[in-house]
C-alpha positions in Angstrom: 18.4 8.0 -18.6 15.0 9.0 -17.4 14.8 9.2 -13.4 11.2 7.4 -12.6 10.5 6.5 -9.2 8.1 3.3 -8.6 5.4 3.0 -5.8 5.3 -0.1 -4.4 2.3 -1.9 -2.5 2.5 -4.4 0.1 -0.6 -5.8 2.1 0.3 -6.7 5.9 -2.1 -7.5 8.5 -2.7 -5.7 12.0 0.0 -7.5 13.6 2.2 -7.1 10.8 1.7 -3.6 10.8 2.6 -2.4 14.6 5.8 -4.9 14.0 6.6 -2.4 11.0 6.0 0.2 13.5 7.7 -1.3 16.2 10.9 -1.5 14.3 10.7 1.9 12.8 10.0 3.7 16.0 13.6 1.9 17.4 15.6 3.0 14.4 14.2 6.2 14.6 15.1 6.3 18.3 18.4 5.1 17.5 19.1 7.8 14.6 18.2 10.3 17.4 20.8 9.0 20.1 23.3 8.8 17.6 22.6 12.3 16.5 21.5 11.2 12.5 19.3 12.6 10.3 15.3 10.8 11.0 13.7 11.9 8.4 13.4 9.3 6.2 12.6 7.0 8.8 9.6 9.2 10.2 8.8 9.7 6.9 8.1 5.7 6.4 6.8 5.6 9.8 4.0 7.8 9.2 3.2 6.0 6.0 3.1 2.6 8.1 0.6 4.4 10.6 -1.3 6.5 8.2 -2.2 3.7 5.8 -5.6 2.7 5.1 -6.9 -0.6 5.9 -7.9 -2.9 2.6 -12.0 -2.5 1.8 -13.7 -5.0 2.0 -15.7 -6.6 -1.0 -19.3 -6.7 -0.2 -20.7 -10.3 -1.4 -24.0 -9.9 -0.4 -24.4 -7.1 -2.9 -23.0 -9.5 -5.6 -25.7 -12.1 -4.7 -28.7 -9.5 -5.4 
């Protein structure tokens, strides 16, 4: 069996976005008080922060 990883793509707003962060940054707090590995949390965190916001489609350019 071939091991294939799949990318998946969600679209959130601003709100829903610091909630994601919101939640990650306490289970990443949490790993670190209970002395577990946060990689994989800080890993998804950064995503969450480092993602780019959706372009926007220009109409007006359409309408020429």
């Amino acid at each position: 069996m071939m091991n294939t990883t799949c990318t998946r793509v969600i679209e959130v707003d601003d709100f829903e976005q610091r909630v994601l962060m919101k939640i990650l940054a306490d289970k990443r707090n949490e790993c670190i008080a209970e002395e577990k590995p946060t990689e994989d949390v800080s890993d998804l965190l950064l995503k969450v922060i480092d993602a780019p916001p959706k372009k926007k489609k220009d109409r007006d350019r359409d309408e020429r």
